[in-house]
Structure formats: structure tokens, C-alpha cells
PyMOL CGO cylinders between C-alpha atoms (Angstrom):
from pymol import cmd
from pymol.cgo import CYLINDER

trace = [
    CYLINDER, -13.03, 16.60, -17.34, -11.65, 17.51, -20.94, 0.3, 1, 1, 1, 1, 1, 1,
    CYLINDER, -11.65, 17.51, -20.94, -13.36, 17.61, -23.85, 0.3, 1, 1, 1, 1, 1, 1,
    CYLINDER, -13.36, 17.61, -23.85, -11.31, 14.31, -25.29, 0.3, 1, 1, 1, 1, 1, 1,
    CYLINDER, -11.31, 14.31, -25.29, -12.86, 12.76, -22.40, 0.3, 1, 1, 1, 1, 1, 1,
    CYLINDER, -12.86, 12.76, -22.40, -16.50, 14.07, -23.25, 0.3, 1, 1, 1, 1, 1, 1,
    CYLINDER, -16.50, 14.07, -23.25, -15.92, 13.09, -26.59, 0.3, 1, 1, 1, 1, 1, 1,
    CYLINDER, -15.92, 13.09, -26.59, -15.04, 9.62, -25.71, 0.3, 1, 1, 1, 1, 1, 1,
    CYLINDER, -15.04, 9.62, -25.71, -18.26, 9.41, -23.47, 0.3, 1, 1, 1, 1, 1, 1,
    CYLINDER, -18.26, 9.41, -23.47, -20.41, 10.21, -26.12, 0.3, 1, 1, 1, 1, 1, 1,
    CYLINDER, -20.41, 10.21, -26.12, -18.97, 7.69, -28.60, 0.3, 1, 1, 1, 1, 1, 1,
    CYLINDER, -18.97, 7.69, -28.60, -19.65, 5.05, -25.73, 0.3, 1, 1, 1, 1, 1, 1,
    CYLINDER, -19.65, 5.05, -25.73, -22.95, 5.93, -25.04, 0.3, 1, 1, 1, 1, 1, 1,
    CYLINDER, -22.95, 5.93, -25.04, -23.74, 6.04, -29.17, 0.3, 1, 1, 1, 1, 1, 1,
    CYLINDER, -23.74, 6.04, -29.17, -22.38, 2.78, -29.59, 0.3, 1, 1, 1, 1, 1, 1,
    CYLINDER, -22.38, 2.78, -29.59, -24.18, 1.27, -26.50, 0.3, 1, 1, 1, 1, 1, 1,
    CYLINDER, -24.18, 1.27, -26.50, -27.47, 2.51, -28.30, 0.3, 1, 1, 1, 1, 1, 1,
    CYLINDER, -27.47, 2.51, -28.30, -25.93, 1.34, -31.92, 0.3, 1, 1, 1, 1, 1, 1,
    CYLINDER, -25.93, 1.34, -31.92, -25.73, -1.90, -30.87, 0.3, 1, 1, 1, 1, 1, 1,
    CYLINDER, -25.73, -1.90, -30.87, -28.58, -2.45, -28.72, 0.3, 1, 1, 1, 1, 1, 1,
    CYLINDER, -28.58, -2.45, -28.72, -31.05, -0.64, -31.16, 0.3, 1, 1, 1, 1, 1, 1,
    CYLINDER, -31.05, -0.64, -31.16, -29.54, 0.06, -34.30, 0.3, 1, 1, 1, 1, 1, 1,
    CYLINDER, -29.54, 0.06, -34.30, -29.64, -1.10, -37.78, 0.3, 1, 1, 1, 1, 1, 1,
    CYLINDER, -29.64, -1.10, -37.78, -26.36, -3.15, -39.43, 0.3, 1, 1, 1, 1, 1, 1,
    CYLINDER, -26.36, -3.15, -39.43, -24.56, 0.22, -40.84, 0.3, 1, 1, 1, 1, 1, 1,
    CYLINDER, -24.56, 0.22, -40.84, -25.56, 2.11, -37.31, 0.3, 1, 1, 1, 1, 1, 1,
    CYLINDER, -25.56, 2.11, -37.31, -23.36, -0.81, -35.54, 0.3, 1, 1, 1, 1, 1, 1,
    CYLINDER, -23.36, -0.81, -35.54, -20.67, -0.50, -38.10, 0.3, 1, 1, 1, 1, 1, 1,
    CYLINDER, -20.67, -0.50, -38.10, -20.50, 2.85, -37.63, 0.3, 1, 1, 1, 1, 1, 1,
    CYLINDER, -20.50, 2.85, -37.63, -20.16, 2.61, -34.12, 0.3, 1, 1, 1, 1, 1, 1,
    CYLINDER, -20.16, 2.61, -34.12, -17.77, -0.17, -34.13, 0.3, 1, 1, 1, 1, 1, 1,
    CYLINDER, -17.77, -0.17, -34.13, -15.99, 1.89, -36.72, 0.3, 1, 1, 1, 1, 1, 1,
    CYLINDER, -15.99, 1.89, -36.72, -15.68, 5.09, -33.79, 0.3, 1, 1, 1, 1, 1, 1,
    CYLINDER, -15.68, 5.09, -33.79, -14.76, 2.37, -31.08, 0.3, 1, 1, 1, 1, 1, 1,
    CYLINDER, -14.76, 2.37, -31.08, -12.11, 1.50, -33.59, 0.3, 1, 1, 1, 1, 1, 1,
    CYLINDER, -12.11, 1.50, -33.59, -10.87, 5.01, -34.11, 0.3, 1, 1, 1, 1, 1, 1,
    CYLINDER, -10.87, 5.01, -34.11, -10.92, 5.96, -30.19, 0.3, 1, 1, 1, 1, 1, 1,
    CYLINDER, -10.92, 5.96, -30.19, -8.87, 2.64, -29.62, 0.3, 1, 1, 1, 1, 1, 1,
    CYLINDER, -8.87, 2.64, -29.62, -6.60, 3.31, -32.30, 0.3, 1, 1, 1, 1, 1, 1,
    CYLINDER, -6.60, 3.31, -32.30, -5.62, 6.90, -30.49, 0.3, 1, 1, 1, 1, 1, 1,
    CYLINDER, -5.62, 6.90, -30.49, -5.67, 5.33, -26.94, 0.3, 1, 1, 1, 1, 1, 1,
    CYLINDER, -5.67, 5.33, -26.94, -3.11, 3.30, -28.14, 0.3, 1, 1, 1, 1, 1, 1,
    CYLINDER, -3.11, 3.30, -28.14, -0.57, 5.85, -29.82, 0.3, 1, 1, 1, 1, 1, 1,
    CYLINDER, -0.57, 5.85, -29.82, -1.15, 8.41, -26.74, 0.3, 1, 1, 1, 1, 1, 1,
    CYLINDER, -1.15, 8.41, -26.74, 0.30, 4.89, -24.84, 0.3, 1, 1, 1, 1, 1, 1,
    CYLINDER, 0.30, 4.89, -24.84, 2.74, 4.64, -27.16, 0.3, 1, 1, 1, 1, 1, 1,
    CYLINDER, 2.74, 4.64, -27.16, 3.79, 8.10, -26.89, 0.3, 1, 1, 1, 1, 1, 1,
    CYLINDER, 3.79, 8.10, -26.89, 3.57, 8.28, -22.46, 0.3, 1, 1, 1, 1, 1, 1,
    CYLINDER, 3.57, 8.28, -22.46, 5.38, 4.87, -22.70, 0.3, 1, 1, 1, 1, 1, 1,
    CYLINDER, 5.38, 4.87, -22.70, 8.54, 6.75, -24.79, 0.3, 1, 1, 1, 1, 1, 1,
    CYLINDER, 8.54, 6.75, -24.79, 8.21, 9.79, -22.90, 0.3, 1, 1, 1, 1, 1, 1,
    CYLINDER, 8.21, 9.79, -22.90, 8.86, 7.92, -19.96, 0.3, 1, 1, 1, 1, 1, 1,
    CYLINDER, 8.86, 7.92, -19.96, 11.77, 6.14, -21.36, 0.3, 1, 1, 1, 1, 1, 1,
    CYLINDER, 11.77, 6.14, -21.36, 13.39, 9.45, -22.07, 0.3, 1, 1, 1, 1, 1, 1,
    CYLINDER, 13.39, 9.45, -22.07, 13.23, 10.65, -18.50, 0.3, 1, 1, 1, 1, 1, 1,
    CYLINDER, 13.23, 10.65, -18.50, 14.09, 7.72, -17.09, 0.3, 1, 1, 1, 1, 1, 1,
    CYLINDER, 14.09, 7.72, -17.09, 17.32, 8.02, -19.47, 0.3, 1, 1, 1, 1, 1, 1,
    CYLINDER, 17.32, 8.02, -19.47, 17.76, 11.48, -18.61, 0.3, 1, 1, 1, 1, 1, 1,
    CYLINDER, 17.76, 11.48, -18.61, 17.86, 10.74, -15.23, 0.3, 1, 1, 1, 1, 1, 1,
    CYLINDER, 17.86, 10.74, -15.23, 20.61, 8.03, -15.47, 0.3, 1, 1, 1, 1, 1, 1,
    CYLINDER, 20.61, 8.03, -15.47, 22.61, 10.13, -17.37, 0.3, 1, 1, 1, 1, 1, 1,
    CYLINDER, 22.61, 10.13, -17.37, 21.92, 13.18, -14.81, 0.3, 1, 1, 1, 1, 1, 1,
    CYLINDER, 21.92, 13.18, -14.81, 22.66, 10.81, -11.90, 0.3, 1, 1, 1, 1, 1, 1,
    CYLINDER, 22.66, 10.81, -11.90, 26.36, 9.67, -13.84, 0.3, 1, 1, 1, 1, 1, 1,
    CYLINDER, 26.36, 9.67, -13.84, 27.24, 13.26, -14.47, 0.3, 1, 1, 1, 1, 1, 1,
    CYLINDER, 27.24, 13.26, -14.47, 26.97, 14.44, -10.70, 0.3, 1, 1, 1, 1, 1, 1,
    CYLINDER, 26.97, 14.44, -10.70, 30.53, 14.70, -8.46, 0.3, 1, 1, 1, 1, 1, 1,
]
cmd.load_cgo(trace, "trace")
């Protein structure tokens, strides 16, 4: 386990206890880090889903190229 992924955990379990005990600006705030950790879970996607692209095109190409 990373510390990204300890990170993560601990925004979970915050916002678990946000919303089940906290004040209005306690749940914002956590919905606010849910936000934030979604937001990067989706360009690290992004960015696996064009790194894969790229291989797979590098691996036509290096398929064409062999005699």
C-alpha cells in the first residue's frame, strides 16, 4: 500500500464520519475532498487510457516494420 492509497482511505473514512455526524460545512468539506479525489481518479484514467493507446500503436507499427 502507497501513501496515495492511505491518503484516499483517510478521506473515506472522514467523509463517512462528515456525513453521518457532522455539521453542514463538515459535509461540504468532505464532499468537497470526495470531489477532489474523483477529479484525480479520473485524469490518472485518462492518462493509463492514452498510455495504453500509445503502446498499442507502438506495437502495430513494431509488428509492420518486422521482415
Amino acid at each position: 500500500m502507497n501513501v496515495s492509497e492511505m491518503q484516499e482511505i483517510q478521506i473515506l473514512q472522514d467523509a463517512i464520519i462528515a456525513f453521518q455526524e457532522g455539521a453542514s460545512d463538515e459535509r461540504r468539506s468532505a464532499l468537497n475532498s470526495l470531489q477532489a479525489m474523483l477529479d484525480r481518479k479520473m485524469v490518472e484514467m485518462e492518462e493509463y487510457e492514452a498510455w495504453v493507446d500509445e503502446q498499442a500503436s507502438i506495437q502495430t507499427w513494431q509488428n509492420g516494420v518486422q521482415i
